[in-house]
C-alpha positions in Angstrom: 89.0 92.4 81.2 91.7 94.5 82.8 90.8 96.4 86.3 92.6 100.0 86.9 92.8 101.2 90.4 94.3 104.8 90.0 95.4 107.0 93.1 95.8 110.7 92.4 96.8 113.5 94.8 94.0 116.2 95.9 94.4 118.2 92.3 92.3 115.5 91.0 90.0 115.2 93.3 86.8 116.0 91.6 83.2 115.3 91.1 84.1 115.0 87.1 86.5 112.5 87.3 85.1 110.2 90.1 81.6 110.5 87.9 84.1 108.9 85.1 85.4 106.4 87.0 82.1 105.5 88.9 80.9 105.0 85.2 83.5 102.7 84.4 83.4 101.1 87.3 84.0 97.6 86.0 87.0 98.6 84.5 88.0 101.9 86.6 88.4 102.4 90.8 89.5 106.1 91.9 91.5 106.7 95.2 92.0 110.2 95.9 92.0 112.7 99.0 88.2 114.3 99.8 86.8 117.3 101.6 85.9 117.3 105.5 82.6 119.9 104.1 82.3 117.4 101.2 78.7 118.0 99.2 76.4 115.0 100.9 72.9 113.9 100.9 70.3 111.4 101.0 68.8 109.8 98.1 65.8 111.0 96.9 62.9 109.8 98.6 60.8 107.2 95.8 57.2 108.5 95.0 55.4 106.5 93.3 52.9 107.8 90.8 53.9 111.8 91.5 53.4 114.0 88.3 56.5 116.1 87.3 60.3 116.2 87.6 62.0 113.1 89.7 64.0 114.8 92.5 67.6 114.1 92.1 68.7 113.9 95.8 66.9 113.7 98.9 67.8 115.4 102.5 71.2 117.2 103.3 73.6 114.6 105.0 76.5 115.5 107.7 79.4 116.4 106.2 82.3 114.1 107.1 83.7 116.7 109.3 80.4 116.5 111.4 80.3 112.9 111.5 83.7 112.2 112.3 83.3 115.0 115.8 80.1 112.5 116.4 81.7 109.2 115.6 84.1 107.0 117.8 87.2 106.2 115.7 88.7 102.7 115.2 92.9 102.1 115.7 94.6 100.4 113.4 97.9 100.0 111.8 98.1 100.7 108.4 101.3 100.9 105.7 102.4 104.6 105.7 104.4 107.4 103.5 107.8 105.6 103.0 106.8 102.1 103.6 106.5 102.4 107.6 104.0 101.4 109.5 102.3 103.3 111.6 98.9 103.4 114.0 96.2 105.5 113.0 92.3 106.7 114.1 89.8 106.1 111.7 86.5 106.8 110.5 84.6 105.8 107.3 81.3 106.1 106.0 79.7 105.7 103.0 78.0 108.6 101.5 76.4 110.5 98.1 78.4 113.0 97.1 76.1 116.0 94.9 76.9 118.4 92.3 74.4 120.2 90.9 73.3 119.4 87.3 74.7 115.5 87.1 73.1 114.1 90.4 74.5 111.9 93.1 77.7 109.8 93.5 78.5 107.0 95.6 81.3 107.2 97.5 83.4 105.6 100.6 85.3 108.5 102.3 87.7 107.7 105.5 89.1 110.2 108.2 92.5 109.1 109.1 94.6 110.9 112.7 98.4 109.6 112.6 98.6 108.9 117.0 102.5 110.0 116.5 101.4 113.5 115.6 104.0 114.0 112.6 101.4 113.9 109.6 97.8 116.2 109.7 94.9 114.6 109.5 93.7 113.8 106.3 90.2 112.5 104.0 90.5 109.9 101.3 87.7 108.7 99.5 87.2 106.0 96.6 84.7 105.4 94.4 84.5 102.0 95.1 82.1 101.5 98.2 83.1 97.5 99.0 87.1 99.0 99.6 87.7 98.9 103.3 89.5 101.8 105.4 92.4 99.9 105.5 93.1 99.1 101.9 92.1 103.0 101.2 94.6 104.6 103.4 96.9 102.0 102.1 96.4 102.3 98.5 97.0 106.1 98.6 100.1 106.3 100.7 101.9 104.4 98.0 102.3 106.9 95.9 104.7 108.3 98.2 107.2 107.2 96.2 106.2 109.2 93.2 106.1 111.9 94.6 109.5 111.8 96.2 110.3 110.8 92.3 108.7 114.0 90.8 110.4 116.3 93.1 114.3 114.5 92.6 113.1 114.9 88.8 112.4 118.8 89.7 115.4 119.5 91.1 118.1 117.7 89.6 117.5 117.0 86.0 114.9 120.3 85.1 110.9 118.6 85.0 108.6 121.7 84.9 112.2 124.1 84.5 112.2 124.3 80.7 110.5 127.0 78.7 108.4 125.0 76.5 105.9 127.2 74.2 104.4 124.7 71.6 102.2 122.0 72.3 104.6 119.5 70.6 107.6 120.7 72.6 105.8 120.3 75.9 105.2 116.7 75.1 108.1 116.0 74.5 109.9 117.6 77.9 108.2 116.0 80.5 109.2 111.8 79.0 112.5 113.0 78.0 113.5 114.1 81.6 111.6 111.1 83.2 113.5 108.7 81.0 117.0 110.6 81.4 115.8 110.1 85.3 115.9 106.9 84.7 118.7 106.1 82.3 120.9 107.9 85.6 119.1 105.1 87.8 120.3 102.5 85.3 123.6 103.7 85.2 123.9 103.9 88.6 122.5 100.2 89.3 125.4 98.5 86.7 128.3 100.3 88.7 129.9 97.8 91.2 129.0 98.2 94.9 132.1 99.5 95.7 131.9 102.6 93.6 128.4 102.9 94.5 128.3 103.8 98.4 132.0 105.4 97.7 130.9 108.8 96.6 127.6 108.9 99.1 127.1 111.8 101.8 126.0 111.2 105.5 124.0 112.9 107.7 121.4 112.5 110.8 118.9 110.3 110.0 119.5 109.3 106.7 118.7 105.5 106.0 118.8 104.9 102.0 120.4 106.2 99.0 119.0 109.6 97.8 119.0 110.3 94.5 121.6 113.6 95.0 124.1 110.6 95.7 123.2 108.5 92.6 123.4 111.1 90.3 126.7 112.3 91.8 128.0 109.1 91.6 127.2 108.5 88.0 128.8 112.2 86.7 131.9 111.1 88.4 132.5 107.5 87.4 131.3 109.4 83.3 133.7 112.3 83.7 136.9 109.3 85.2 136.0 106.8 82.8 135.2 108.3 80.1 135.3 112.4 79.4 138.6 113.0 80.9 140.2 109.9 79.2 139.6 111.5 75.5 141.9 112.2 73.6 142.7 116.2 74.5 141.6 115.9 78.1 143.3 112.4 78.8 146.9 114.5 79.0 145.9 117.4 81.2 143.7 115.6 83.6 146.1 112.8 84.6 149.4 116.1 85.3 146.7 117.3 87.9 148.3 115.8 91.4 145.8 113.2 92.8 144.9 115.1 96.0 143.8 118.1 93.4 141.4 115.8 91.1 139.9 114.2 93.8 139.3 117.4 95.6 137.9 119.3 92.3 135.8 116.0 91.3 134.4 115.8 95.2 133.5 119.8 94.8 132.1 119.9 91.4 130.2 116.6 91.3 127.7 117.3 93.2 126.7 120.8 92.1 127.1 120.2 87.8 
């Protein structure tokens, strides 16, 4: 049997879909980010032999807000956004999380203060109550890197831009652009080194290559190699002085 441990940002963060996962738990494990007034109580208190309707939860619990202004946090040092590490405060507590009509839910939520200031604090939960803190925070900050995908995919090859109408059209946009991202990523990987950090931009701070310079990098060694040596185009490119090309492929490049 195959185990699924799925991370979603705080758009998915609700009582529906945790109930869903919580029922598949065997198979299912949902990491998201939760509420500091979150929903909580007690169970219900067991009355044996009482005549009419079972009670569906018991007392009203803190909310995590509350307990984390009552609670003395723990330091650690956990993975963080982009792969560093960093030292955190945290507090974590198991508690039932209610919505009326479908009962209570099991759930392990975690308060998390980054100690360098730069991030605001934040709630994650699961719905998987043996997870510790550590693996939580962990397990969520990893999708860092899909998010930094979806928004290079926003701006630079149109996700979300196109003005799709029918269903079958927008099922179609969304994997298109994803795999045209990633065709562009391809390309840009079976290029020689050389040509590969030739093209790139500096500037304060930066460590890696962005995606602004891959793509760049891969419309100029397409238009060299391959549009302007066409037949039609081969002729008028190459009577362009070398100072002017490289000047109009530096400028344009990067903006197409």
């Amino acid at each position: 049997m195959r185990r699924f441990r799925v991370s979603l940002d705080g758009g998915y963060a609700t009582h529906a879909l945790a109930r869903f996962a919580s029922h598949h738990q065997r198979q299912l494990t949902l990491v998201s980010r939760f509420y500091s007034d979150a929903n909580l109580y007690e169970l219900p208190p067991l009355k044996a032999g009482s005549v009419g309707r079972p009670c569906k939860k018991g007392k009203k619990a803190l909310t995590p807000a509350q307990i984390v202004a009552r609670s003395k946090a723990q330091r650690m040092t956990v993975t963080w956004y982009g792969g560093e590490k960093r030292r955190v405060e945290v507090v974590s507590n198991v508690g039932y999380w209610y919505k009326g009509g479908v009962g209570l839910l099991p759930v392990r939520w975690v308060f998390v203060r980054d100690l360098t200031g730069t991030h605001r604090d934040e709630y994650f939960f699961t719905t998987d109550c043996r997870l510790v803190p550590k693996f939580i925070i962990e397990t969520y900050t990893e999708r860092w890197s899909l998010e930094v995908s979806y928004e290079e995919a926003r701006a630079y090859v149109g996700l979300g831009s196109t003005r799709c109408h029918s269903q079958s059209s927008v099922e179609r946009e969304a994997p298109f652009l994803f795999g045209l991202y990633s065709l562009i990523v391809i390309l840009y990987s079976l290029l020689p080194m050389s040509e590969q950090h030739h093209y790139q931009l500096s500037w304060v701070g930066k460590q890696t290559t962005t995606f602004s310079d891959v793509i760049t990098t891969v419309r100029r060694c397409l238009w060299e190699d391959w549009v302007f040596e066409t037949t039609g185009q081969k002729d008028a490119f190459s009577k362009l002085p070398k100072p002017l090309r490289e000047m109009l492929l530096t400028g344009l490049a990067p903006a197409a």
